[in-house]
C-alpha positions as CSV (number, residue, x, y, z in Angstrom):
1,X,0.0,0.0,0.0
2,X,1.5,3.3,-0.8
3,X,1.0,7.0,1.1
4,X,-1.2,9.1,-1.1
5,X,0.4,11.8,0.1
6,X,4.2,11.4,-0.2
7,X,4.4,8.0,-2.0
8,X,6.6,5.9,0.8
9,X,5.3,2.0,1.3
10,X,2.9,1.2,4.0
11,X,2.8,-1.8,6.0
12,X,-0.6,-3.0,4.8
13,X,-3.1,-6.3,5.5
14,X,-5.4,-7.8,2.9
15,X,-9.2,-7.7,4.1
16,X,-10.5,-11.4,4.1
17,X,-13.9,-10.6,2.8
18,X,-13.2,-8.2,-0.4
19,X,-9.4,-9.1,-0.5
20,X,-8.4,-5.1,-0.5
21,X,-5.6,-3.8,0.7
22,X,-5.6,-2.0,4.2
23,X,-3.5,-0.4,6.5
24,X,-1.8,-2.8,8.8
25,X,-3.7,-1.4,12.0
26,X,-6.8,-0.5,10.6
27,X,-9.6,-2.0,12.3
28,X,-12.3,-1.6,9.4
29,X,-11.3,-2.5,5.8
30,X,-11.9,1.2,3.8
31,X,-13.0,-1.0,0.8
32,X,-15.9,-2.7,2.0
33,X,-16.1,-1.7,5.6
34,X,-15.6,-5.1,7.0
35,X,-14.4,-5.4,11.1
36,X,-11.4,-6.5,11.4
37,X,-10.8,-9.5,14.3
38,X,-8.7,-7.7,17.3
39,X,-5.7,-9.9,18.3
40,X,-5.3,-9.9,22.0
41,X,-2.3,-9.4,23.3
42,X,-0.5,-12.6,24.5
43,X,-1.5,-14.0,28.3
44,X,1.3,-13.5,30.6
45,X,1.5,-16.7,32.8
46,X,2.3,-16.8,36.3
47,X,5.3,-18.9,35.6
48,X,6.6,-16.2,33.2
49,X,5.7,-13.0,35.4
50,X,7.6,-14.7,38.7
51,X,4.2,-13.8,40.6
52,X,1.4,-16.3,42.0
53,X,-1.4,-14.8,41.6
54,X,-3.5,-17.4,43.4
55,X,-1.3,-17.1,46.6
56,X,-0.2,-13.9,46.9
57,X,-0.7,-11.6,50.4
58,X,-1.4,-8.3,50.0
59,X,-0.2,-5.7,52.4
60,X,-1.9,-5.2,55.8
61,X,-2.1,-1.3,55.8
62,X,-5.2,-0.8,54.1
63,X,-3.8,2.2,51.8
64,X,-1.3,0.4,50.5
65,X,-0.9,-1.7,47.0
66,X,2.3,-3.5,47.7
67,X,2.1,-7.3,48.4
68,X,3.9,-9.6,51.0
69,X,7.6,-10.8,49.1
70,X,10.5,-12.3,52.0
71,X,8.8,-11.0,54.9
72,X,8.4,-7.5,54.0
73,X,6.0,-5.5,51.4
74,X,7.1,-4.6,48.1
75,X,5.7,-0.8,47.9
76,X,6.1,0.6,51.7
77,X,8.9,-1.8,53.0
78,X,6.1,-2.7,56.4
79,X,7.7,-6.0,58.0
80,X,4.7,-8.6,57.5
81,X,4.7,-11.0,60.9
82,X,1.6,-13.2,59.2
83,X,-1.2,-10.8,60.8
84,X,-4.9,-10.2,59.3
85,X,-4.4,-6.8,58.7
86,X,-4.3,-2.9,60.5
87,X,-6.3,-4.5,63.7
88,X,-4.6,-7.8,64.4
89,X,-1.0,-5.4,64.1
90,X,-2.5,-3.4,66.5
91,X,-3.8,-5.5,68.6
92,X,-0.2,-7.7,68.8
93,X,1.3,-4.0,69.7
94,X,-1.1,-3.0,72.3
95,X,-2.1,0.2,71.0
96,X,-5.9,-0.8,71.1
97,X,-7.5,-0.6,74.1
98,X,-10.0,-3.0,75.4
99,X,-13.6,-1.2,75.7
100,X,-14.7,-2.0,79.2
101,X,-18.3,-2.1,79.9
């Protein structure tokens, strides 16, 4: 396929219904208006990313995204001791108090 404008080569595709030629990204052939099948980018498997999705522990202060890698988390650095979350780390600290009725 050629520019119209300037006359360099385009990377084209051939529609499958009309047979036309198309630019290589198009998602609609501009002969016969056709749609053009998306290709999905490839799935990433755990294996490959180095991350287990399934078992993965996120960090225990609420506000943060980081998860739980050796012990500690990979976005705020907090030391993870296998707690629930911002209550139980308080509650192993002491610094809730008991409501006494």
């Amino acid at each position: 396929m050629e520019c119209p404008h300037c006359g360099e080569t385009l990377p084209s595709k051939t529609c499958p219904d009309c047979g036309g030629e198309v630019p290589e990204n198009s998602l609609y052939c501009l002969v016969c208006g056709a749609p053009f099948e998306e290709e999905s980018p490839p799935a990433v498997a755990d294996d490959e990313s180095g991350l287990d999705f399934e078992n993965r522990v996120l960090c225990p202060d609420g506000a943060c995204t980081g998860i739980i890698e050796s012990g500690r988390c990979t976005e705020c650095g907090r030391a993870y001791d296998g707690s629930a979350g911002p209550e139980a780390e308080a509650d192993a600290e002491g610094e809730v108090e008991e409501s006494r009725d």
